[in-house]
C-alpha positions as CSV (number, residue, x, y, z in Angstrom):
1,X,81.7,86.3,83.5
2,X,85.3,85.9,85.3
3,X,85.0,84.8,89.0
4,X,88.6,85.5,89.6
5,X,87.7,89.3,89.6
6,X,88.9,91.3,92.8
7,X,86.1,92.4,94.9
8,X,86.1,96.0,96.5
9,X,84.6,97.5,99.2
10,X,82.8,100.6,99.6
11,X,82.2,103.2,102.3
12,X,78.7,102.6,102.4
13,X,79.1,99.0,102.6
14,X,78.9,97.7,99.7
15,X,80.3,95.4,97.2
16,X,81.6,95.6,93.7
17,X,83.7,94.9,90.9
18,X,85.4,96.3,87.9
19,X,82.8,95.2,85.3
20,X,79.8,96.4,87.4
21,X,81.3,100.1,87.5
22,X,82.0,99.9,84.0
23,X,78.6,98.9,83.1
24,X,76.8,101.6,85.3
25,X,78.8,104.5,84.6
26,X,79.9,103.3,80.8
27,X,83.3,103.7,81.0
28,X,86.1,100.8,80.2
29,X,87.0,98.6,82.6
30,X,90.5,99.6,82.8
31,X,89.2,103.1,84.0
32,X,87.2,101.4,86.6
33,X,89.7,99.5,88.1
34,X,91.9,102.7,88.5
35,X,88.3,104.2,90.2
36,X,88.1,101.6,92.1
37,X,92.0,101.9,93.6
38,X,91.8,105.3,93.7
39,X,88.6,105.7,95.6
40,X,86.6,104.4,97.8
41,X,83.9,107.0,98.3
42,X,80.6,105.4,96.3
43,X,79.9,109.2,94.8
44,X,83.2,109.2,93.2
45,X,83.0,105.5,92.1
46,X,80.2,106.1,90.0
47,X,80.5,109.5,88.7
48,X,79.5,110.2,85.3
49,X,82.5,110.4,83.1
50,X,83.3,113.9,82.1
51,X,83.1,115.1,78.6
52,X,85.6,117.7,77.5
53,X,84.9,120.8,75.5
54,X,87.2,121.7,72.7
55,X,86.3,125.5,71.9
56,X,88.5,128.0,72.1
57,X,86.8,130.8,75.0
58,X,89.1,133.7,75.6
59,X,89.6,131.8,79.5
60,X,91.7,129.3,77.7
61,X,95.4,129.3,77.8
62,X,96.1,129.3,74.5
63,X,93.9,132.5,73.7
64,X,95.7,134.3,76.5
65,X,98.9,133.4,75.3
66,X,97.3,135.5,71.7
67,X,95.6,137.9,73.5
68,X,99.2,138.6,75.1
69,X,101.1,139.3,72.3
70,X,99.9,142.9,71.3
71,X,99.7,144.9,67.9
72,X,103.4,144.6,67.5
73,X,104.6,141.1,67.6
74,X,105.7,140.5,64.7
75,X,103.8,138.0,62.7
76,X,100.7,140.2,63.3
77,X,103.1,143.3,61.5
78,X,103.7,141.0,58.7
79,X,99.9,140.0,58.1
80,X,99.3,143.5,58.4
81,X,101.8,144.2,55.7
82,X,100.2,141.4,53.4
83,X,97.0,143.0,53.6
């Protein structure tokens, strides 16, 4: 292990490092060096990393953006026609 690596400083007190966030919350440690200058609250340090859903709910923008375009736009005329 590097003992060159920059130590930071919590709220709470305590000490880490890049490689120790990365470890506990399994992210790389380039994310947990921008953690680590970002934030200093220990909550936020070792957050799980979020996971992103890719489904299409009708919440999402580009279901609005559909939802939007109505019974007369007209690539929904021409399927219509096709059918």
């Amino acid at each position: 292990m590097n003992t060159k690596l920059k130590k930071y400083t919590l709220d709470d007190g305590t000490i880490t490092d890049a490689v120790e966030v990365s470890k506990k919350v399994g992210i790389t440690i380039k994310n947990a060096r921008t953690r680590l200058s970002v934030h200093t609250d220990p909550s936020k340090v070792f957050r799980p990393k979020q996971i992103h859903k890719r489904e299409d709910n009708p919440d999402s923008y580009k279901m609005r953006k559909i939802m939007k375009r109505g019974m007369f736009d007209p690539m929904f005329v021409k399927a219509f026609k096709t059918i």
